[in-house]
C-alpha positions in Angstrom: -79.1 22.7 -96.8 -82.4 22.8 -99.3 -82.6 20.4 -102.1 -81.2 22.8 -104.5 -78.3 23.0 -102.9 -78.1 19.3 -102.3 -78.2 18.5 -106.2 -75.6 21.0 -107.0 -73.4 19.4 -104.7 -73.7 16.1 -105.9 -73.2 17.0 -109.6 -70.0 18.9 -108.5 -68.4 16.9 -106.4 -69.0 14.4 -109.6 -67.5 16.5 -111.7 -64.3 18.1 -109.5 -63.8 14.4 -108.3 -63.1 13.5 -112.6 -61.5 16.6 -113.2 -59.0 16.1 -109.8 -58.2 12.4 -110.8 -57.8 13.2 -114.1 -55.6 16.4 -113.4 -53.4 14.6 -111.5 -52.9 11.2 -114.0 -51.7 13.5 -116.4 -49.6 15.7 -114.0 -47.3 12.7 -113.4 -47.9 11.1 -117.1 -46.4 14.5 -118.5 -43.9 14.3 -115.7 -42.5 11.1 -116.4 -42.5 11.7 -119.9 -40.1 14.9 -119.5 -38.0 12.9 -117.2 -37.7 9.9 -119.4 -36.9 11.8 -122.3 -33.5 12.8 -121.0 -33.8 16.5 -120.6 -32.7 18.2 -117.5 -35.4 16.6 -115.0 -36.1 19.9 -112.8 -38.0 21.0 -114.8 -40.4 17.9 -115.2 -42.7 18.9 -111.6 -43.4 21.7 -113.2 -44.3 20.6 -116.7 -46.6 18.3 -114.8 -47.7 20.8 -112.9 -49.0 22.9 -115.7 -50.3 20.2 -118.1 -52.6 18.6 -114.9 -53.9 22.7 -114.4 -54.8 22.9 -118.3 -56.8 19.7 -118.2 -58.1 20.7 -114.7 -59.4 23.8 -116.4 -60.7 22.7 -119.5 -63.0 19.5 -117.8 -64.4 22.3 -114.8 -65.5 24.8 -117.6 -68.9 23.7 -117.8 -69.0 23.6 -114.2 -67.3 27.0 -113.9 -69.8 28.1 -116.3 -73.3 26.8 -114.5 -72.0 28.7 -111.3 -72.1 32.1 -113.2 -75.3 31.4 -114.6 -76.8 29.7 -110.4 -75.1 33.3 -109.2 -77.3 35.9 -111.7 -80.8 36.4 -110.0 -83.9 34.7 -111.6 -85.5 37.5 -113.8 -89.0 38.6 -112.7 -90.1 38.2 -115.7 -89.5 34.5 -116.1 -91.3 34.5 -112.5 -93.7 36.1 -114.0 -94.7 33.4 -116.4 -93.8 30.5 -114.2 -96.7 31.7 -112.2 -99.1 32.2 -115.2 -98.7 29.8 -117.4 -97.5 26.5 -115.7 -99.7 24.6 -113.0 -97.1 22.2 -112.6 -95.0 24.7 -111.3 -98.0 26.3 -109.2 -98.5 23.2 -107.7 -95.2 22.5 -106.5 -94.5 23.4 -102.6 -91.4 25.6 -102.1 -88.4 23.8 -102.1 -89.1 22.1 -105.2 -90.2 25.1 -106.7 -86.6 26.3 -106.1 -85.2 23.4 -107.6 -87.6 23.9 -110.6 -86.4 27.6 -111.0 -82.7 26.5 -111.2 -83.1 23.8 -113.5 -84.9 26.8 -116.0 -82.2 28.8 -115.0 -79.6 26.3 -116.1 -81.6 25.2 -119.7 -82.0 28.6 -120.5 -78.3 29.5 -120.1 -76.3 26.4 -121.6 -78.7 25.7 -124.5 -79.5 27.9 -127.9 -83.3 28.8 -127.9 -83.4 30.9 -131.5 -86.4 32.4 -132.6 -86.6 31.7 -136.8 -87.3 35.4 -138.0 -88.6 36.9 -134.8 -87.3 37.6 -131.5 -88.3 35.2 -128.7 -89.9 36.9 -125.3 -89.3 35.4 -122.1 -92.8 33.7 -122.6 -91.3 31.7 -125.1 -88.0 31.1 -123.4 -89.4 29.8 -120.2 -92.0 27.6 -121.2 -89.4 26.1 -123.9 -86.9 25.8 -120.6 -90.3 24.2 -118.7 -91.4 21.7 -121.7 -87.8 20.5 -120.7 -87.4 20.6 -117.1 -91.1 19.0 -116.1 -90.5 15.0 -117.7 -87.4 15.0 -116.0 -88.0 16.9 -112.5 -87.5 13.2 -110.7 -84.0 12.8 -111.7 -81.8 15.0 -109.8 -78.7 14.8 -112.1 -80.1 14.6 -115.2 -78.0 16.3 -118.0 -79.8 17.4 -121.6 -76.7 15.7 -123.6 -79.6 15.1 -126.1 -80.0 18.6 -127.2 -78.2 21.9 -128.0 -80.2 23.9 -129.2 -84.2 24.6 -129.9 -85.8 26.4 -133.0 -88.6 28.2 -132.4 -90.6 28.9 -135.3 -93.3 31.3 -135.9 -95.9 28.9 -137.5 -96.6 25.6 -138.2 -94.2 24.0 -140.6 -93.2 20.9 -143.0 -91.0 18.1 -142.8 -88.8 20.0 -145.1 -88.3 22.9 -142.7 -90.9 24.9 -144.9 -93.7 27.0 -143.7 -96.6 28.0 -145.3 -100.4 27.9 -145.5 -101.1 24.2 -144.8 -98.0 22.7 -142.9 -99.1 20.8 -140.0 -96.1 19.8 -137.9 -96.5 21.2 -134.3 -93.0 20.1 -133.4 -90.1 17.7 -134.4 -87.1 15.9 -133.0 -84.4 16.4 -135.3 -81.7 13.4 -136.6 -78.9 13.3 -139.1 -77.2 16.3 -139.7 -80.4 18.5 -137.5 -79.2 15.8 -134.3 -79.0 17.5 -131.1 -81.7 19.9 -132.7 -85.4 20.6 -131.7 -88.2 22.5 -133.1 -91.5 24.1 -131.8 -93.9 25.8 -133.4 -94.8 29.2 -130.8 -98.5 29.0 -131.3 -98.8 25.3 -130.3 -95.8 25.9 -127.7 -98.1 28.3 -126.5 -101.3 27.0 -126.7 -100.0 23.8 -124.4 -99.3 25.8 -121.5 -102.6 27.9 -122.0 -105.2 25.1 -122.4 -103.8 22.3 -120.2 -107.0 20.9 -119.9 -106.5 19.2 -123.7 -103.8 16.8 -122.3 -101.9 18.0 -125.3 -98.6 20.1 -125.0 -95.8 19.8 -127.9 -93.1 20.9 -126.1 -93.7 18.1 -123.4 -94.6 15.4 -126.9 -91.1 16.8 -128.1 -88.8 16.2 -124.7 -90.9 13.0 -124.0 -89.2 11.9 -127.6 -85.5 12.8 -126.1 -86.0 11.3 -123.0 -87.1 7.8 -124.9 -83.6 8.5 -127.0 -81.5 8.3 -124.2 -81.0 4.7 -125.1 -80.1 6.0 -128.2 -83.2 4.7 -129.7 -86.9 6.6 -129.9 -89.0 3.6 -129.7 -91.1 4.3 -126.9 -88.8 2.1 -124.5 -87.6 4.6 -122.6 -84.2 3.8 -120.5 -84.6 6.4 -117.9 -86.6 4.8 -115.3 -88.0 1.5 -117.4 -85.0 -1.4 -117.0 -84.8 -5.0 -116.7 -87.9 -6.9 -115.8 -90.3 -3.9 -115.9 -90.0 -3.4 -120.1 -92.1 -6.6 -120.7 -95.1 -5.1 -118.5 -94.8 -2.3 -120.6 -94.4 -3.3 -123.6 -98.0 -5.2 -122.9 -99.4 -2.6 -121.6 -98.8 -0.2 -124.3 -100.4 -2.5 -126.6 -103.2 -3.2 -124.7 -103.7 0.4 -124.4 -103.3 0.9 -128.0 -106.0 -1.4 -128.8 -108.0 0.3 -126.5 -108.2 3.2 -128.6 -108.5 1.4 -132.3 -111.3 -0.1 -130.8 -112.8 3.7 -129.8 -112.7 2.3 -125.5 -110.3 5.2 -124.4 -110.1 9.3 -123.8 -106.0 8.9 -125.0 -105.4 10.5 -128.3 -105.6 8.6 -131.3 -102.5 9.9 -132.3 -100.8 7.5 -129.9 -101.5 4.8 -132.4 -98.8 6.0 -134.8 -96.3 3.6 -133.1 -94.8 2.9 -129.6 -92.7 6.0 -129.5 -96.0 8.2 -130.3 -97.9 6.5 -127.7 -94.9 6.5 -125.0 -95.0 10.9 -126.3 -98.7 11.6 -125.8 -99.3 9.3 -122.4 -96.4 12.0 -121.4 -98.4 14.6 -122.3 -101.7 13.4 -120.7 -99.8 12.8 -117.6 -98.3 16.1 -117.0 -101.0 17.8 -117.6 -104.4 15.9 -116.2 -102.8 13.2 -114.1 -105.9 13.3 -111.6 -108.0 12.2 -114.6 -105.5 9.3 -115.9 -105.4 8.0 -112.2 -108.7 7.6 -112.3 -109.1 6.7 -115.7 -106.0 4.8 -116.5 -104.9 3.9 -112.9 -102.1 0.8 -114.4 -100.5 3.3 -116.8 -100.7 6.3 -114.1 -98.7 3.8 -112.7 -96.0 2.8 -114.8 -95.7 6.4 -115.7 -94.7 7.6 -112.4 -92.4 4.8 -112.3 -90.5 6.1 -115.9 -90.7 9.6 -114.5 -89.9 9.1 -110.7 -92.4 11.5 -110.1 -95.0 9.9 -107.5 -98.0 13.0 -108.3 -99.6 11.8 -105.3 -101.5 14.6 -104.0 -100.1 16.7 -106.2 -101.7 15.3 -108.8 -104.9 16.7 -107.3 -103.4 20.5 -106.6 -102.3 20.7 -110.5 -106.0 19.5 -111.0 -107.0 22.8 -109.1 -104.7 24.6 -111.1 -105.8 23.5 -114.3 -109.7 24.0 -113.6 -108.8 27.5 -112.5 -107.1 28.4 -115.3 -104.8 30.9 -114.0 -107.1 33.3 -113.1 -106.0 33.7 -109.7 -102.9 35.2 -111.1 -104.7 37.9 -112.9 -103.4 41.7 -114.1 -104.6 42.8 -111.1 -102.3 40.2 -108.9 -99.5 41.9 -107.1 -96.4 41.1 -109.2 -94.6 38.1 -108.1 -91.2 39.9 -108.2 -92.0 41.3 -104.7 -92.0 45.1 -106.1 -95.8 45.5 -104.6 -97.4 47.2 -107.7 -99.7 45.4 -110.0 -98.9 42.3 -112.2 -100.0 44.7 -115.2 -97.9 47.5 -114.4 -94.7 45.6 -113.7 -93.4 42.5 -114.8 -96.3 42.1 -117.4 -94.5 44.5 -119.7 -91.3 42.6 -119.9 -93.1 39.3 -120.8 
């Protein structure tokens, strides 16, 4: 059994195992109920019966739901720009690379990506899926509770939700009555995946915000990974680090001094996308990055590298088409992305 299989299974058996207890509490709840209410009692199995199959059904849906969406065939297109676009991805050996495909699959399909007056391409769809799935690609079971549904908007826009000549917000978490919503400007989306060398990507900034609020708090702090005795170390290291660069002795960028939850955002970035350079550069917090993220880059670190530096030019409109149809990248899947 691959990997992929091995994480469905455990999130399953999760879920059937609530939905089977639960099913049958209320079976004999409902039951008892009928009986004790002095009705005729043969009919009180099968009122349990029914009420422990309606709750059965309703708690499985989701589950029901991500099986349809496993069972439909990863569009060559989206292959298309997994291979393009992402190093991370590139760099991954098979298995995982599986794993990485069904965790798009699964973003794509449970959670609104809406293009604000234009329609989104598969580009856009994927690498919103991928600014998603990378930060948390160490934790099997992970679950996007956080978020339902991602704007995308043509331009860069205001804190208002306005756009116009001017607007400078690449991207934004949003709270109050916008909770549970993102949104991403497509340019800068865009521009992330294209120039990883820059160790700047707003869709990883953005997630790298929602994984910190999994507390319930963005504050840099960071509950996924980071518990108990190892907040203290980073809590001093981020502030060491943060005085690094008011002081003009780091490569990190200076937007990180905004606060803790902008420095915890942009390390995020710098990691995904040149960790070679931060091992070398910033080997403590290479560290205690891998830890948050259970991913241990290890030699991977120096693939994506490779990746990076090359730029994606060994997937080229010439390449044969990743679909497995054996024309050219340009006169197959490159039309549908």
């Amino acid at each position: 059994m691959d990997r992929t299989n091995k994480l469905n299974t455990v999130w399953e058996r999760r879920v059937l195992m609530v939905a089977r207890v639960s099913s049958v509490a209320l079976a004999l709840l409902a039951a008892g109920i009928w009986f004790a209410a002095g009705t005729p009692s043969w009919p009180a199995p099968i009122v349990g019966i029914v009420a422990g199959a309606a709750l059965h059904r309703l708690l499985t849906r989701k589950l029901r739901r991500r099986r349809e969406i496993l069972a439909q065939p990863f569009p060559a297109a989206w292959e298309a720009v997994l291979q393009k676009e992402i190093p991370f991805f590139r760099a991954l050996e098979s298995d995982a690379q599986a794993d990485f495909r069904r965790q798009i699959q699964v973003f794509i399909g449970e959670k609104r990506i809406t293009g604000i007056g234009m329609e989104l391409d598969a580009t856009t769809r994927v690498l919103t899926a991928a600014s998603a799935v990378i930060p948390i690609f160490g934790f099997p079971e992970w679950e996007w509770d956080e978020i339902r549904e991602v704007l995308i908007y043509p331009e860069r826009f205001s804190t208002d939700f306005s756009m116009g000549q001017g607007h400078r917000t690449l991207g934004m978490v949003g709270t109050g009555s916008m909770n549970g919503m993102m949104i991403l400007a497509r340019p800068d989306l865009l521009q992330g995946f294209r120039n990883p060398g820059d160790k700047r990507n707003v869709g990883l900034h953005e997630f790298a915000h929602l994984v910190d609020k999994t507390d319930g708090t963005i504050d840099g702090v960071p509950h996924a990974g980071l518990e108990g005795e190892a907040v203290r170390p980073w809590i001093d290291l981020m502030r060491r680090k943060m005085l690094e660069i008011e002081q003009g002795d780091s490569d990190i960028d200076p937007y990180a001094l905004t606060n803790e939850a902008e420095f915890f955002a942009v390390t995020t970035e710098y990691f995904f996308e040149r960790p070679g350079v931060m091992q070398r550069k910033h080997p403590q917090l290479y560290g205690m990055l891998e830890g948050i993220f259970q991913q241990e880059l290890g030699a991977r670190a120096l693939r994506i590298s490779k990746e990076v530096l090359a730029g994606g030019k060994r997937f080229g409109r010439n390449s044969p088409c990743p679909c497995g149809s054996g024309k050219k990248y340009k006169r197959c899947c490159l039309k549908k992305v």
